[in-house]
N, C-alpha and C positions, 0 to 999 in steps of 0.2 A: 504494500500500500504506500508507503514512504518513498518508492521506487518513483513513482511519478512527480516527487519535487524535487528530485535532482538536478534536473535540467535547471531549476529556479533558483538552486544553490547555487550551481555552477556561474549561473549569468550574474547575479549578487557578487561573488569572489572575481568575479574578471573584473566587472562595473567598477568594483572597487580601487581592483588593483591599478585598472588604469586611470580613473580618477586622482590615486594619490602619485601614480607617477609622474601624470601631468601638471599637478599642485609639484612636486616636489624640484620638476625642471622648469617651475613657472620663477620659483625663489631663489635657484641656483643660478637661472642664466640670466635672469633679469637684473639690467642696472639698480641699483640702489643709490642714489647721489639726495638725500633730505638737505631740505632746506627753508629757513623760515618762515619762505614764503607757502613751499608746499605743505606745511605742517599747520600754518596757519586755518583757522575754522572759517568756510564759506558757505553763506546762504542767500541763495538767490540772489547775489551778483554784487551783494553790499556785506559788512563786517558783522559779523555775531556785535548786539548791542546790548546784550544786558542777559537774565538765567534763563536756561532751556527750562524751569520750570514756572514763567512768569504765563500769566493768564492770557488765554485768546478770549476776544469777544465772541459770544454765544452767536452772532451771524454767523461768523465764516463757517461755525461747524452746521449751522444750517443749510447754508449753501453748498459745504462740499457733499449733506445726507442726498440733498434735493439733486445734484446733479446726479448721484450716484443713482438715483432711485428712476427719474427718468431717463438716461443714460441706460442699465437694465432694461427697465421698460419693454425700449424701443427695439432691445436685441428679439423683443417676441413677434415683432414685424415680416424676419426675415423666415425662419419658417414657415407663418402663416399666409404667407404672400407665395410661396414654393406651391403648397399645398390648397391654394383657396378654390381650385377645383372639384377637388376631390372632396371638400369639408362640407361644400353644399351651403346649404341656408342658416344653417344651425351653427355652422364653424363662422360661420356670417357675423350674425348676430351676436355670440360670443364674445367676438373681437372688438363689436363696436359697443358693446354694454363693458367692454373692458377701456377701449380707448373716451365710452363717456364718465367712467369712472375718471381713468388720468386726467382728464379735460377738467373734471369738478375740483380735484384736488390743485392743480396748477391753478385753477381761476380764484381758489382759495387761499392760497400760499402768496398769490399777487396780491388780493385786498388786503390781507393783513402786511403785507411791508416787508414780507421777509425776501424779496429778490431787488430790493432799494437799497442800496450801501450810501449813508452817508459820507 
């Protein structure tokens, strides 16, 4: 019974091994030259200004949920737009009782202010 994960061992122990060969001739042959500049902490194109644990305002994490969630969404598009022959009437309506769903929530997200950045 054990006989048929062999082959899964085996692929695991190569994976590996050449994994850590390619790590190991990544740090041997590569230059090393640090320097204050390369050492230095960069963020988004300007200087670290103050603690990585200082507060964001509560927009931006709304705006990065919001894009994530429509962003998703929309990835349900491209199947159902493959398949909208085959889905019939019912795969129809599905999609448009789902897309007036996103429609309520974005028209909702606009009236209350949360895609307006001060």
């Amino acid at each position: 019974m054990l006989d048929n994960y062999i082959p899964i061992l085996i692929f695991i122990i190569v994976s590996l091994l050449i994994g850590g060969v390619l790590l190991g001739l990544g740090f041997s042959l590569a230059p090393h030259r640090p320097s204050p500049e390369k050492n230095s902490p960069y963020e988004c194109g300007f200087e670290a200004f103050e603690d990585a644990r200082m507060k964001f305002d509560v927009r931006y994490y709304l705006v990065a949920i919001l894009f994530i969630i429509f962003d998703l969404e929309t990835a349900f598009f491209f199947p159902w737009a493959i398949v909208l022959d085959n889905i019939g009437l019912y795969g129809f309506l599905s999609m448009v009782i789902f897309l007036g769903i996103l429609v309520v929530g974005f028209i909702y997200e606009w009236k209350k202010g949360a895609l307006e950045w001060e």
